[in-house]
SEFIZA-3560 file (N, C-alpha, C; in Angstrom, 3 decimals):
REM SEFIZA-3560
<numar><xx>-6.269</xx><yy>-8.689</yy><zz>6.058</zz><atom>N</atom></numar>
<numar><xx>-7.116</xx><yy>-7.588</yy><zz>6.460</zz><atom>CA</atom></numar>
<numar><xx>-6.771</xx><yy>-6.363</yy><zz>5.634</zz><atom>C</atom></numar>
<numar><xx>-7.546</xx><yy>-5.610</yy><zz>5.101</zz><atom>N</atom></numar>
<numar><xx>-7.527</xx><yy>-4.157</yy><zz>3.953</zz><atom>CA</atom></numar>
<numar><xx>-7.770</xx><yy>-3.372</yy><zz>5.231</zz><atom>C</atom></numar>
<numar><xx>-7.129</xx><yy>-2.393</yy><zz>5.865</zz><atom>N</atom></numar>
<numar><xx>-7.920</xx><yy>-1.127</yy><zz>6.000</zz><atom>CA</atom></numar>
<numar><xx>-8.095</xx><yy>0.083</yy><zz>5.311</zz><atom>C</atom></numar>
<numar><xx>-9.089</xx><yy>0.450</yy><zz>5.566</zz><atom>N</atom></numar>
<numar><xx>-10.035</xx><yy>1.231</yy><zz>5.166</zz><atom>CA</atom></numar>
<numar><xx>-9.777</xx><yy>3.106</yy><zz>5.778</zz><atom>C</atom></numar>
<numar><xx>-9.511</xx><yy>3.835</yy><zz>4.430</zz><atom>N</atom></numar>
<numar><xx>-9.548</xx><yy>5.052</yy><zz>5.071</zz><atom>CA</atom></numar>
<numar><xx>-10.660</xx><yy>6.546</yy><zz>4.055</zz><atom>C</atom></numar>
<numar><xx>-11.482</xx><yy>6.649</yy><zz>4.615</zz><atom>N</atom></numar>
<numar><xx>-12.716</xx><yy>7.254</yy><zz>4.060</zz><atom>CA</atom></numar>
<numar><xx>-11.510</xx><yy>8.978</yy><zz>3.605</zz><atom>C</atom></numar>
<numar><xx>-12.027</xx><yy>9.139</yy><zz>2.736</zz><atom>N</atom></numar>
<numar><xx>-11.502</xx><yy>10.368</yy><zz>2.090</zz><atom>CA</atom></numar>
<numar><xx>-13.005</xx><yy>11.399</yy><zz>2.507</zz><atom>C</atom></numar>
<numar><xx>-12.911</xx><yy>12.298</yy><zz>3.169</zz><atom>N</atom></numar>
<numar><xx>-14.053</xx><yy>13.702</yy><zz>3.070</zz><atom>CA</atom></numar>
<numar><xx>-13.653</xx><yy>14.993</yy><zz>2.351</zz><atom>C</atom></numar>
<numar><xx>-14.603</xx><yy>14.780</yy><zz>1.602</zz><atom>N</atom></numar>
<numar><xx>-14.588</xx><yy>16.471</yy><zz>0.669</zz><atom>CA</atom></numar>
<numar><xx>-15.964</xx><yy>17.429</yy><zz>1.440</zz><atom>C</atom></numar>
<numar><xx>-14.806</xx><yy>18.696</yy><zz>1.842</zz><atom>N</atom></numar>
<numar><xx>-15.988</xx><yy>19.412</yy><zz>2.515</zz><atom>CA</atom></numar>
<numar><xx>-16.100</xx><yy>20.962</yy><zz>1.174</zz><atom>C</atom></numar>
<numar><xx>-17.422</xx><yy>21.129</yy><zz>0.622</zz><atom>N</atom></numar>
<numar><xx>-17.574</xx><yy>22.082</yy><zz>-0.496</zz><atom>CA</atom></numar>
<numar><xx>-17.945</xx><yy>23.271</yy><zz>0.721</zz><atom>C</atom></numar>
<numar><xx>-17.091</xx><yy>24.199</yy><zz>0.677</zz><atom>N</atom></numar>
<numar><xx>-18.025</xx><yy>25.848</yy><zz>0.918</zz><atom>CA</atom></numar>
<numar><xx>-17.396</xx><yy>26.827</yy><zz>0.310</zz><atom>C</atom></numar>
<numar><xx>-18.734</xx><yy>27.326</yy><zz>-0.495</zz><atom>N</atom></numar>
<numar><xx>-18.063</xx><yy>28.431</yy><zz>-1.306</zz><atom>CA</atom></numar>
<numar><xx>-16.870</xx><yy>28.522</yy><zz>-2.025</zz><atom>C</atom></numar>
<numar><xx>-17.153</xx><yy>27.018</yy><zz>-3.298</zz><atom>N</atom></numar>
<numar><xx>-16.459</xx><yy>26.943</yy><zz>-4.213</zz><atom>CA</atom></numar>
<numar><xx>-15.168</xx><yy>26.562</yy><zz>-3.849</zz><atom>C</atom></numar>
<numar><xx>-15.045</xx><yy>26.017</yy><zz>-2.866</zz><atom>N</atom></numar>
<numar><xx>-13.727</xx><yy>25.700</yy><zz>-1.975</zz><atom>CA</atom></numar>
<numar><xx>-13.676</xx><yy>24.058</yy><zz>-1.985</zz><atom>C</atom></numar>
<numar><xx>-12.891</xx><yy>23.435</yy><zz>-2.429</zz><atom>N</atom></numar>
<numar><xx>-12.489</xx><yy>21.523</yy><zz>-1.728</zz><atom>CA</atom></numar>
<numar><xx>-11.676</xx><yy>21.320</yy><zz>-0.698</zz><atom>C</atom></numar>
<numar><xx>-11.946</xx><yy>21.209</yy><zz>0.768</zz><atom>N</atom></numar>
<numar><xx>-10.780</xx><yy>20.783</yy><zz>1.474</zz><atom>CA</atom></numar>
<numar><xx>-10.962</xx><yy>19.192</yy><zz>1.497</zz><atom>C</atom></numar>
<numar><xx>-10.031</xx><yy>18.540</yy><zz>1.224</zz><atom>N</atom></numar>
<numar><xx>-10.299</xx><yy>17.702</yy><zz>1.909</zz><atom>CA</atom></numar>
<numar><xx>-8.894</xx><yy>17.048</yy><zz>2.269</zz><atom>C</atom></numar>
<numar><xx>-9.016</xx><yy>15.908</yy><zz>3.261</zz><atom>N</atom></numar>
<numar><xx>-7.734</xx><yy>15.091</yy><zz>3.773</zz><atom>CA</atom></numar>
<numar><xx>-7.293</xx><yy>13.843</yy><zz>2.970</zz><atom>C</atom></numar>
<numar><xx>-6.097</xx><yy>14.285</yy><zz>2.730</zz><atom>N</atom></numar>
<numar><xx>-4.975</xx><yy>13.393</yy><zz>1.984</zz><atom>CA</atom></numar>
<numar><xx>-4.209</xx><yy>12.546</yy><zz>2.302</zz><atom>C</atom></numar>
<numar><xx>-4.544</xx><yy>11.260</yy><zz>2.352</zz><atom>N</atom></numar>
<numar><xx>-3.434</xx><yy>10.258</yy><zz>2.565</zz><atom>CA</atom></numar>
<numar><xx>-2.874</xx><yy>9.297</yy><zz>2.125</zz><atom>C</atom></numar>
<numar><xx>-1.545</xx><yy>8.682</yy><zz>2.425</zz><atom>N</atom></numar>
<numar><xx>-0.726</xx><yy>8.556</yy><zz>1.537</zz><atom>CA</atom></numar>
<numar><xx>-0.244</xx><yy>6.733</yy><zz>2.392</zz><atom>C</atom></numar>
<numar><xx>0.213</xx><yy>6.500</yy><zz>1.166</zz><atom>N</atom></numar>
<numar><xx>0.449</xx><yy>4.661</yy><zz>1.251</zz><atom>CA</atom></numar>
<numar><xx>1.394</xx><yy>4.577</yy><zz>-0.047</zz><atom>C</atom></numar>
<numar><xx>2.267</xx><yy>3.417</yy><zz>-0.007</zz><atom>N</atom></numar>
<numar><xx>3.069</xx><yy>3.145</yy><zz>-0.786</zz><atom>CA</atom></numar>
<numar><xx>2.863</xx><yy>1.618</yy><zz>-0.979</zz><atom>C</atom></numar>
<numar><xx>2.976</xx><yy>1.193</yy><zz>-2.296</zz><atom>N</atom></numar>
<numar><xx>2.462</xx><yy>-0.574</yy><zz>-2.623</zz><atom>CA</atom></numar>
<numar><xx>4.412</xx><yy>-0.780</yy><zz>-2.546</zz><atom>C</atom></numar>
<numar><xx>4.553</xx><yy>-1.627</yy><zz>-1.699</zz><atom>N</atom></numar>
<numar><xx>5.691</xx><yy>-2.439</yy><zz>-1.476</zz><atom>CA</atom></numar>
<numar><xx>6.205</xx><yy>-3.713</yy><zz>-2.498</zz><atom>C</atom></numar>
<numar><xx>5.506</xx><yy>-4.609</yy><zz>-2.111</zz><atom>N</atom></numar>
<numar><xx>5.858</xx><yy>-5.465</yy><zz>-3.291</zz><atom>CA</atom></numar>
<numar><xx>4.609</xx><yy>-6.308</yy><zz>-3.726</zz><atom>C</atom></numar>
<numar><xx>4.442</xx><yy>-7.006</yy><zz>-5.231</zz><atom>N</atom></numar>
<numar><xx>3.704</xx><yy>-7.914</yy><zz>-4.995</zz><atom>CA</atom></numar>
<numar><xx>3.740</xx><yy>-9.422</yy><zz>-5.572</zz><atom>C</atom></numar>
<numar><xx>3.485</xx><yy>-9.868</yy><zz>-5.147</zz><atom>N</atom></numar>
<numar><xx>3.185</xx><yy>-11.380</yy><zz>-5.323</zz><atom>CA</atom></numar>
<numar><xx>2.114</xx><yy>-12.177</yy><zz>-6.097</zz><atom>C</atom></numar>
<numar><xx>2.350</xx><yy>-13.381</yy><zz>-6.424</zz><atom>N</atom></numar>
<numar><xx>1.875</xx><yy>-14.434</yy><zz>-7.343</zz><atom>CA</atom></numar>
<numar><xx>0.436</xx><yy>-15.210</yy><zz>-6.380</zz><atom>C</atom></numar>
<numar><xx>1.381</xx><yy>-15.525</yy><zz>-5.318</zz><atom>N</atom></numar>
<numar><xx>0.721</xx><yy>-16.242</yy><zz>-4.560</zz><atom>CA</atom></numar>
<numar><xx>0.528</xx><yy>-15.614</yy><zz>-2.757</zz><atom>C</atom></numar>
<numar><xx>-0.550</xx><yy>-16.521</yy><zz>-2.814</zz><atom>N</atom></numar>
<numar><xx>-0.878</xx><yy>-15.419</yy><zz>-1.142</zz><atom>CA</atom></numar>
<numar><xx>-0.001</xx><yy>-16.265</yy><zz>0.285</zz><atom>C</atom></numar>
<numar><xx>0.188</xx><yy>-16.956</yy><zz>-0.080</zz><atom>N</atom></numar>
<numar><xx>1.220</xx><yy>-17.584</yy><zz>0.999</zz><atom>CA</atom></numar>
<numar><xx>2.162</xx><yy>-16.986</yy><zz>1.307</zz><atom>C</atom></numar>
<numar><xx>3.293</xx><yy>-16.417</yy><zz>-0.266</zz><atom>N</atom></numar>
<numar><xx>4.688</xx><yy>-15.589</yy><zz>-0.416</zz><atom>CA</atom></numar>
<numar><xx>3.903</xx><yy>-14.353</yy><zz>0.031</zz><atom>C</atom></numar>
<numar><xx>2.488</xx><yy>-13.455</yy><zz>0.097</zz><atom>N</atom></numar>
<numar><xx>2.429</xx><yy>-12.027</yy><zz>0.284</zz><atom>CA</atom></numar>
<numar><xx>2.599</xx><yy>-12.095</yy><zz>1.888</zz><atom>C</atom></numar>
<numar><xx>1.809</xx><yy>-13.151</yy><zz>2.134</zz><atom>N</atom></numar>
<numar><xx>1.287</xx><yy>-13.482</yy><zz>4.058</zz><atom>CA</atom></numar>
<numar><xx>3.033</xx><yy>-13.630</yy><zz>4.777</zz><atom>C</atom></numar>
<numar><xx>3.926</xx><yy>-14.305</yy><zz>3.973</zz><atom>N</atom></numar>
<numar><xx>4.885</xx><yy>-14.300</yy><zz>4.788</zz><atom>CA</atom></numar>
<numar><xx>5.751</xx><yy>-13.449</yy><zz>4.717</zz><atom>C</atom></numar>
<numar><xx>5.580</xx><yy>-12.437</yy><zz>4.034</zz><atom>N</atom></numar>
<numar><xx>6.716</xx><yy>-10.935</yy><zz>3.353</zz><atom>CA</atom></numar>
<numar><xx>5.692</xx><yy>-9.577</yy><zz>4.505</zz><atom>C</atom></numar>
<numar><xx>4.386</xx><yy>-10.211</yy><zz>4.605</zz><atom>N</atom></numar>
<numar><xx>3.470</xx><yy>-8.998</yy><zz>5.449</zz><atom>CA</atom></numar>
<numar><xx>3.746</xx><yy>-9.305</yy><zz>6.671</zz><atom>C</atom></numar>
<numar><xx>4.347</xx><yy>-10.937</yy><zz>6.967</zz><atom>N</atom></numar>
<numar><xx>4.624</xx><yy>-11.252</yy><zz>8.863</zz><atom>CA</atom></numar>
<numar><xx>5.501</xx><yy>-10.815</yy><zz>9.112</zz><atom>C</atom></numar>
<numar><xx>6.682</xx><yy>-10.772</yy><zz>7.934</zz><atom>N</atom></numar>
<numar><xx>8.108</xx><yy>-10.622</yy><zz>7.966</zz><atom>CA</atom></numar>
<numar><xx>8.204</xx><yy>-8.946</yy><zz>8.751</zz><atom>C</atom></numar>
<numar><xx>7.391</xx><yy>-8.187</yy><zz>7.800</zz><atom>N</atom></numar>
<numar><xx>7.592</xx><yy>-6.695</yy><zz>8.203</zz><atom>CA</atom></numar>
<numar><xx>6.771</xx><yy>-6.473</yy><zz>9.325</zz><atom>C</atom></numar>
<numar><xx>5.761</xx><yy>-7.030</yy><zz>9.510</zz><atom>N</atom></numar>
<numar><xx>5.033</xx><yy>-6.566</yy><zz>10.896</zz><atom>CA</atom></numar>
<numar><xx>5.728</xx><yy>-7.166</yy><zz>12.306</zz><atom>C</atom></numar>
<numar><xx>6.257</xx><yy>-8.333</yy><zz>11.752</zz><atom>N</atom></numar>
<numar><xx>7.011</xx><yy>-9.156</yy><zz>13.282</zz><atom>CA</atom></numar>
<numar><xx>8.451</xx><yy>-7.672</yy><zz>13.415</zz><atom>C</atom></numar>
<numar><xx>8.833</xx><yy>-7.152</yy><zz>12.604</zz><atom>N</atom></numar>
<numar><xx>9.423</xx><yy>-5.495</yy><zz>12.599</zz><atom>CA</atom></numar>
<numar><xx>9.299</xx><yy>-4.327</yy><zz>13.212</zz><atom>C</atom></numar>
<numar><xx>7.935</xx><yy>-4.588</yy><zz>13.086</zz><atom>N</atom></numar>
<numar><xx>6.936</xx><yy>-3.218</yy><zz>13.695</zz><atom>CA</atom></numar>
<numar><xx>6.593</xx><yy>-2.683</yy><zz>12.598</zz><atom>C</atom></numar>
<numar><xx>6.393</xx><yy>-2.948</yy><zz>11.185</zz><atom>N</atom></numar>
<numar><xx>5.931</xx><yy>-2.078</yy><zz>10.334</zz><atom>CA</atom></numar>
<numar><xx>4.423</xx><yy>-2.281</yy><zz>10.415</zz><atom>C</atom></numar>
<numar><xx>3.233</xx><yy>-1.538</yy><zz>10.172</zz><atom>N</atom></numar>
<numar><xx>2.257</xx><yy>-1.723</yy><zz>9.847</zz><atom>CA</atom></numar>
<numar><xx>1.727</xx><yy>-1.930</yy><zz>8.168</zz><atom>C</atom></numar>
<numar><xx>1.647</xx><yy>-2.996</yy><zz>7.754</zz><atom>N</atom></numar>
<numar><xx>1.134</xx><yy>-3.533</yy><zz>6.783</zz><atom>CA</atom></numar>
<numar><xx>0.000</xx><yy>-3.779</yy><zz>6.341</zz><atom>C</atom></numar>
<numar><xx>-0.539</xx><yy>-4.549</yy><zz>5.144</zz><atom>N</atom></numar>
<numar><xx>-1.545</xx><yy>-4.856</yy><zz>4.914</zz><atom>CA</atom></numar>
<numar><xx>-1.632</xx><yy>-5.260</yy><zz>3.204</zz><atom>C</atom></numar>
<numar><xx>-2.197</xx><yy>-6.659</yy><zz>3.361</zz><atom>N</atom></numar>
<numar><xx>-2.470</xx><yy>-7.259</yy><zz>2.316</zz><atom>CA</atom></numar>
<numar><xx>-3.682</xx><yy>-6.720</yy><zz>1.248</zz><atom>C</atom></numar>
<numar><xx>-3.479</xx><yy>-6.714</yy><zz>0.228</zz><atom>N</atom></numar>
<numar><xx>-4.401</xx><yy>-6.128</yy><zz>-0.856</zz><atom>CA</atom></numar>
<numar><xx>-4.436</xx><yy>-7.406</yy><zz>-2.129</zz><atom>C</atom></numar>
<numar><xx>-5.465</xx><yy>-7.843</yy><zz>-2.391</zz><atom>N</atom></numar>
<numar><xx>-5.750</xx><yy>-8.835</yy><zz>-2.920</zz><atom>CA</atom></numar>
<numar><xx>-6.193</xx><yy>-8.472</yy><zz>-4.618</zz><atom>C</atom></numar>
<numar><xx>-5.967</xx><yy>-8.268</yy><zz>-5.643</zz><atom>N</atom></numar>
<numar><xx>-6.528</xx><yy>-8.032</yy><zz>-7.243</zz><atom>CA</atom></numar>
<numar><xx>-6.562</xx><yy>-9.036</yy><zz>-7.740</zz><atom>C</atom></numar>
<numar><xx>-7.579</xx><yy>-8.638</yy><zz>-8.779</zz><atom>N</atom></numar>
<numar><xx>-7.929</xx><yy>-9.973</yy><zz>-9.653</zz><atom>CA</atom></numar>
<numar><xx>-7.377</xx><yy>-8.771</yy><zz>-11.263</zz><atom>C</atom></numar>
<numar><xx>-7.089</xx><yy>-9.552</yy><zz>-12.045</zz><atom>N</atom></numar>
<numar><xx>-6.373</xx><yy>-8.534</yy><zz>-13.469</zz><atom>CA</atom></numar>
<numar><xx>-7.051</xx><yy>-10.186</yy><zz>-14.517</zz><atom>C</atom></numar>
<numar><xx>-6.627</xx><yy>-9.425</yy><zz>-15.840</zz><atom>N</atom></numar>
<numar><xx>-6.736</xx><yy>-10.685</yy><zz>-16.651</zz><atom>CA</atom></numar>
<numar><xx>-5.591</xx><yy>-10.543</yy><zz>-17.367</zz><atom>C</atom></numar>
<numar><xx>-5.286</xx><yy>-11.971</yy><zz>-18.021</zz><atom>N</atom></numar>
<numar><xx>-3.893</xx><yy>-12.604</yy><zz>-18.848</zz><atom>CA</atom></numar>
<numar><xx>-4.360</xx><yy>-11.739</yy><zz>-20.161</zz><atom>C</atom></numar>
<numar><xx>-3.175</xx><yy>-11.512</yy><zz>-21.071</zz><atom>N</atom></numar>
<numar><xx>-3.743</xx><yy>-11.306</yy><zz>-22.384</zz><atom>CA</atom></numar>
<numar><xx>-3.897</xx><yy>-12.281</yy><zz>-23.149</zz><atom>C</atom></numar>
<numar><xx>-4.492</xx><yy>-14.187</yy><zz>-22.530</zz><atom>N</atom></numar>
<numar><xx>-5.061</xx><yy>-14.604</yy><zz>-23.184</zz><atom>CA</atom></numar>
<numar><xx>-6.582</xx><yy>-14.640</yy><zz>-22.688</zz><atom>C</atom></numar>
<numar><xx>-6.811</xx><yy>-13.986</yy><zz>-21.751</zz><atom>N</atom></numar>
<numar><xx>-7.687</xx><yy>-13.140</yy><zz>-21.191</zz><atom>CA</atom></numar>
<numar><xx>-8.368</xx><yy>-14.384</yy><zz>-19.987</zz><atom>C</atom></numar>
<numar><xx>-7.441</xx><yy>-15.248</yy><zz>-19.101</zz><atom>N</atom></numar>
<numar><xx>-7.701</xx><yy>-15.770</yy><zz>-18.254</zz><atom>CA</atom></numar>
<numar><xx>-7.804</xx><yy>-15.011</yy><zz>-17.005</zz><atom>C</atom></numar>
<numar><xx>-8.394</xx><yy>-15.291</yy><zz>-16.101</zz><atom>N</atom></numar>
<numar><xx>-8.433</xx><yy>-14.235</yy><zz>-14.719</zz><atom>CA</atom></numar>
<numar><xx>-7.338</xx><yy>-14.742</yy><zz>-14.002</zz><atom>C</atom></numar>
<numar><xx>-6.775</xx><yy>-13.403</yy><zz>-13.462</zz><atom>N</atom></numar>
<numar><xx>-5.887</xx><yy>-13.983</yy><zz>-12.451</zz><atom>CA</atom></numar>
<numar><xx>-5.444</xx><yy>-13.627</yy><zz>-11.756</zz><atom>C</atom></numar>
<numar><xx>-5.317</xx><yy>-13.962</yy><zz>-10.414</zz><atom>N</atom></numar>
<numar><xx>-5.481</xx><yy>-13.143</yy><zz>-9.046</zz><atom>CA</atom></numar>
<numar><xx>-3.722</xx><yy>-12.937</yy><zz>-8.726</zz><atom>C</atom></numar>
<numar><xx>-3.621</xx><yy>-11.816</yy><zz>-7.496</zz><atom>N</atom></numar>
<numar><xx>-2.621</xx><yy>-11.713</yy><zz>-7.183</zz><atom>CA</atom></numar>
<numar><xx>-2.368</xx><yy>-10.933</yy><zz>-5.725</zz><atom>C</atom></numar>
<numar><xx>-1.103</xx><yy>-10.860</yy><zz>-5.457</zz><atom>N</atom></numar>
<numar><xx>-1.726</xx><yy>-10.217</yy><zz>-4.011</zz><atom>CA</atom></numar>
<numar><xx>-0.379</xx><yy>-9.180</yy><zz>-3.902</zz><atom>C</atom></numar>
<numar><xx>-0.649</xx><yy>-8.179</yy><zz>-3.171</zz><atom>N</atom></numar>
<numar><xx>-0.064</xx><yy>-6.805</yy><zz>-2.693</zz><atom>CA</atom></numar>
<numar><xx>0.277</xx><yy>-6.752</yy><zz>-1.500</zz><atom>C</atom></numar>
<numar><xx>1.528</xx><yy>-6.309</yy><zz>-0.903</zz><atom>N</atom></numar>
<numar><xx>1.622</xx><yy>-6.244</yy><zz>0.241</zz><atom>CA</atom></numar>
<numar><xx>1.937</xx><yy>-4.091</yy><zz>0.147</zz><atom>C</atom></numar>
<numar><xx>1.081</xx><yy>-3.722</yy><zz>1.142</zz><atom>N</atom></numar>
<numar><xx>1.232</xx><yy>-1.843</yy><zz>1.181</zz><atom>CA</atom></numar>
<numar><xx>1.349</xx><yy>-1.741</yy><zz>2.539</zz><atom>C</atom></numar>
<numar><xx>1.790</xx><yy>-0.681</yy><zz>2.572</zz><atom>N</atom></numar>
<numar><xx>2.000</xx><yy>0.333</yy><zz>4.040</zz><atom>CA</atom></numar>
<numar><xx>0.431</xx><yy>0.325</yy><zz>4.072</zz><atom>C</atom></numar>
<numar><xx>0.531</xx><yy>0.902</yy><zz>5.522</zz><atom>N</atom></numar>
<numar><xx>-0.739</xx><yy>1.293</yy><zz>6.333</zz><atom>CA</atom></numar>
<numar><xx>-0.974</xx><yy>2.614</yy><zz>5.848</zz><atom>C</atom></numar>
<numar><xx>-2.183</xx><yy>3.608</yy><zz>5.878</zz><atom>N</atom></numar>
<numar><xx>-2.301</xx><yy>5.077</yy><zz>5.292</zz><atom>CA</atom></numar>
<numar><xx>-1.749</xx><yy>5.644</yy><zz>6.431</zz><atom>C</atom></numar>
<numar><xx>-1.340</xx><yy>7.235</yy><zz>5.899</zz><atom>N</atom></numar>
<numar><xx>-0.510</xx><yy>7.731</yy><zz>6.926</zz><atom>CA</atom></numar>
<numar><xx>-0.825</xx><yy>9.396</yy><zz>6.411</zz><atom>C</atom></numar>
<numar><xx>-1.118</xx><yy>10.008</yy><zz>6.779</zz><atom>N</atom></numar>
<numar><xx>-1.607</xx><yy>11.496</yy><zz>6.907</zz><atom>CA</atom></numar>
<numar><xx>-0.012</xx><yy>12.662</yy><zz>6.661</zz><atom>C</atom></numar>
<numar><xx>0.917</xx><yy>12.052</yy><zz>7.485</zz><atom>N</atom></numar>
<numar><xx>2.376</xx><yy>12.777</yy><zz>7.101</zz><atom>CA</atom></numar>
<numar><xx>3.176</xx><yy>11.907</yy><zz>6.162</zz><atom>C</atom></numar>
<numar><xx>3.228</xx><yy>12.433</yy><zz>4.917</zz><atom>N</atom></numar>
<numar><xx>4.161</xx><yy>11.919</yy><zz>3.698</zz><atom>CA</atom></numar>
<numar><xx>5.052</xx><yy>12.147</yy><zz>4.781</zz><atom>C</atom></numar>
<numar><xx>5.991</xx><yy>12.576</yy><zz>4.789</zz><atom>N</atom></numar>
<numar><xx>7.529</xx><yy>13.037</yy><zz>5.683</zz><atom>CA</atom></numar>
<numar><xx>7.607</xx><yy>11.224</yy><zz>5.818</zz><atom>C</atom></numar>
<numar><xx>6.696</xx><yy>11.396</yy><zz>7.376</zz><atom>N</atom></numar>
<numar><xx>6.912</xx><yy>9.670</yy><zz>7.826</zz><atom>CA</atom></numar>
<numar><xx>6.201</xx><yy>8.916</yy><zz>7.534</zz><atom>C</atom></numar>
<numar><xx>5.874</xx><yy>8.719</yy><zz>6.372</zz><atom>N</atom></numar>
<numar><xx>6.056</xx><yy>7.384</yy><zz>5.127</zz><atom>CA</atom></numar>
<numar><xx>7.222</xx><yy>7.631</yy><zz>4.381</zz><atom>C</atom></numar>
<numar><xx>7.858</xx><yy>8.456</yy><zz>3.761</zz><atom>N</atom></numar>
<numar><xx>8.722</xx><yy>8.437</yy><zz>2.981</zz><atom>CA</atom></numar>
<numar><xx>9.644</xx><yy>7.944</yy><zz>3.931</zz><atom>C</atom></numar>
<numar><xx>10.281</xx><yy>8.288</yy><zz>5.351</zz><atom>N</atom></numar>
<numar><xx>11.332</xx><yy>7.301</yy><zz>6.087</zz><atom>CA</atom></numar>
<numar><xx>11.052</xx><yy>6.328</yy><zz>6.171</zz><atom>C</atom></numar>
<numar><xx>9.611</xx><yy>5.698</yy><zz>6.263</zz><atom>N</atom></numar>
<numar><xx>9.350</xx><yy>4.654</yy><zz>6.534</zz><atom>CA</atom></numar>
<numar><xx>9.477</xx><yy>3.787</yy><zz>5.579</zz><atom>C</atom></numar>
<numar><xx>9.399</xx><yy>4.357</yy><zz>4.196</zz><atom>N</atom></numar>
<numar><xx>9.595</xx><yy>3.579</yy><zz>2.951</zz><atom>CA</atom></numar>
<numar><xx>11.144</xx><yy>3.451</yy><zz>2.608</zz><atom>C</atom></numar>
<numar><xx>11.738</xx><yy>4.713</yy><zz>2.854</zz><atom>N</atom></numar>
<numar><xx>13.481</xx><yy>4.400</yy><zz>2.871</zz><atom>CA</atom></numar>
<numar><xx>14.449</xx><yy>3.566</yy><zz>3.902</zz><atom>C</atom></numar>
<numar><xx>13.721</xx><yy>3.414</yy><zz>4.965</zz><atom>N</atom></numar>
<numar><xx>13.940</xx><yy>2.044</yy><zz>5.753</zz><atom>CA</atom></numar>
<numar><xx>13.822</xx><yy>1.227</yy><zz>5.246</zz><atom>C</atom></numar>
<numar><xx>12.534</xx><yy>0.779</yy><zz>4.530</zz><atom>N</atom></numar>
<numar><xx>12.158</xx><yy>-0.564</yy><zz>4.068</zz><atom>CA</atom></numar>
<numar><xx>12.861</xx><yy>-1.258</yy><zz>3.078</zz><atom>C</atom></numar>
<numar><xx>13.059</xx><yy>0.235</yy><zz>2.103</zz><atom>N</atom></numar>
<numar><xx>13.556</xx><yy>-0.274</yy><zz>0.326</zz><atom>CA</atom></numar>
<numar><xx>15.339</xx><yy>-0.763</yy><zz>0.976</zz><atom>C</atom></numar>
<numar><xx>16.081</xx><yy>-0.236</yy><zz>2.002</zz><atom>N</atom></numar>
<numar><xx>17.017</xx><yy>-0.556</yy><zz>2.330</zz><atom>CA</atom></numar>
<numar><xx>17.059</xx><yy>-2.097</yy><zz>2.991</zz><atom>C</atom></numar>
<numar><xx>16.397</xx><yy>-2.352</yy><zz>4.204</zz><atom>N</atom></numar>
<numar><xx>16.371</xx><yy>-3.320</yy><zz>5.200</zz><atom>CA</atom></numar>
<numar><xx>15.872</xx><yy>-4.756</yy><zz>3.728</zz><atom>C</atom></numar>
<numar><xx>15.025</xx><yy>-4.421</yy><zz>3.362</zz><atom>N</atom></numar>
<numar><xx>14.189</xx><yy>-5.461</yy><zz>2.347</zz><atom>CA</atom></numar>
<numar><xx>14.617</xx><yy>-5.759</yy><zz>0.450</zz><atom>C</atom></numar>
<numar><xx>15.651</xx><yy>-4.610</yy><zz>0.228</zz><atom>N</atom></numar>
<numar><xx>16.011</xx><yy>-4.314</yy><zz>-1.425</zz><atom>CA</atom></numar>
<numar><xx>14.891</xx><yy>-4.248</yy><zz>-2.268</zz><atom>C</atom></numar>
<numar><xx>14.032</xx><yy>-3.384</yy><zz>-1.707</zz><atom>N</atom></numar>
<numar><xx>12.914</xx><yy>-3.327</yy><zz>-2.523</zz><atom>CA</atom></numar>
<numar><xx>13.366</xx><yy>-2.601</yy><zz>-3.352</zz><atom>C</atom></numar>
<numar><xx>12.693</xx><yy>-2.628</yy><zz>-4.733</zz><atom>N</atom></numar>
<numar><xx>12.883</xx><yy>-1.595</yy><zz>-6.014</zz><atom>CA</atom></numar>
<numar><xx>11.853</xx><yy>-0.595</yy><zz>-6.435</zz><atom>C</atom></numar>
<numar><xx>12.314</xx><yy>0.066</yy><zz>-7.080</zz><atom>N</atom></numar>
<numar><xx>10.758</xx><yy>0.920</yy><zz>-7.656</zz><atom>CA</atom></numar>
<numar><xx>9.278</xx><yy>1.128</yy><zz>-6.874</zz><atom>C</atom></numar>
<numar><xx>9.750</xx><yy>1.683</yy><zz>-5.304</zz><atom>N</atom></numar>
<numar><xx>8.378</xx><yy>1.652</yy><zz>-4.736</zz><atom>CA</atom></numar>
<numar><xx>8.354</xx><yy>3.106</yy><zz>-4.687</zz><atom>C</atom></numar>
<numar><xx>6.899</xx><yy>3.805</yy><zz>-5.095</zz><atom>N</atom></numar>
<numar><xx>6.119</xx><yy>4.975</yy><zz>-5.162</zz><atom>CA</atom></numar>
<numar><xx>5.226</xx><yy>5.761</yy><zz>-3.848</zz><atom>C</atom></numar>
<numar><xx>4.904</xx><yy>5.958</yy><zz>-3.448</zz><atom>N</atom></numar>
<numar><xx>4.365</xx><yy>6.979</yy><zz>-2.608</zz><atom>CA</atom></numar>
<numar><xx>3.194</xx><yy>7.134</yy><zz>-3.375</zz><atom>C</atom></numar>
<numar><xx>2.015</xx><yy>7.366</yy><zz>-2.704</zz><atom>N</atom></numar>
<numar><xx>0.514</xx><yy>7.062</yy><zz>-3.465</zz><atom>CA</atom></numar>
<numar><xx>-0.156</xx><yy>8.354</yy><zz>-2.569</zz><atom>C</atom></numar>
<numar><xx>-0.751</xx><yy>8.896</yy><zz>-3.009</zz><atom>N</atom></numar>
<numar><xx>-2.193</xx><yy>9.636</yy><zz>-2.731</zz><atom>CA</atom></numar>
<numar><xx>-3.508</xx><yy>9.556</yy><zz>-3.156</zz><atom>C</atom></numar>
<numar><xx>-4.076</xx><yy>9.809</yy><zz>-1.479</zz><atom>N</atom></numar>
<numar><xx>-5.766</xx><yy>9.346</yy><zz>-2.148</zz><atom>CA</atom></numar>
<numar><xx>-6.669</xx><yy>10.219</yy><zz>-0.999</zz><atom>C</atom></numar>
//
């Protein structure tokens, strides 16, 4: 399951507000079996997860799919960033980023 979080830009008088939120890509995977059981792993946790599915091509230019496991969107960076320094600890994740959108 992807959820879905609509970004609104409100224009008045040369002004952009709009709401910012934030997700971090955790790890990803080859195959969707290894993403499904790394996304049960953290949700049987209590983390809220969610699988993200891409297709990329080889540079012998074969297609080829792959899968993402990310945090849920979250409106306070603060608590994603604990939530991500829990994780990278509990899990030895490496090199995970903090995203805005």
């Amino acid at each position: 399951q992807n959820t879905q979080v609509g970004v609104q830009v409100n224009m008045l008088e040369d002004k952009v507000t709009d709401d910012i939120y934030y997700y971090a890509p955790l790890a990803g995977f080859g195959t969707k079996k290894a993403a499904e059981n790394f996304l049960n792993k953290l949700s049987r946790k209590g983390f809220f997860v969610v699988l993200k599915e891409h297709t990329g091509r080889t540079s012998g230019g074969n297609t080829r799919i792959w899968y993402q496991v990310v945090t849920d969107f979250y409106k306070d960076k603060s608590q994603l960033e604990s939530i991500v320094n829990t994780l990278v600890k509990q899990e030895n994740l490496k090199s995970v980023s903090i995203i805005s959108c």
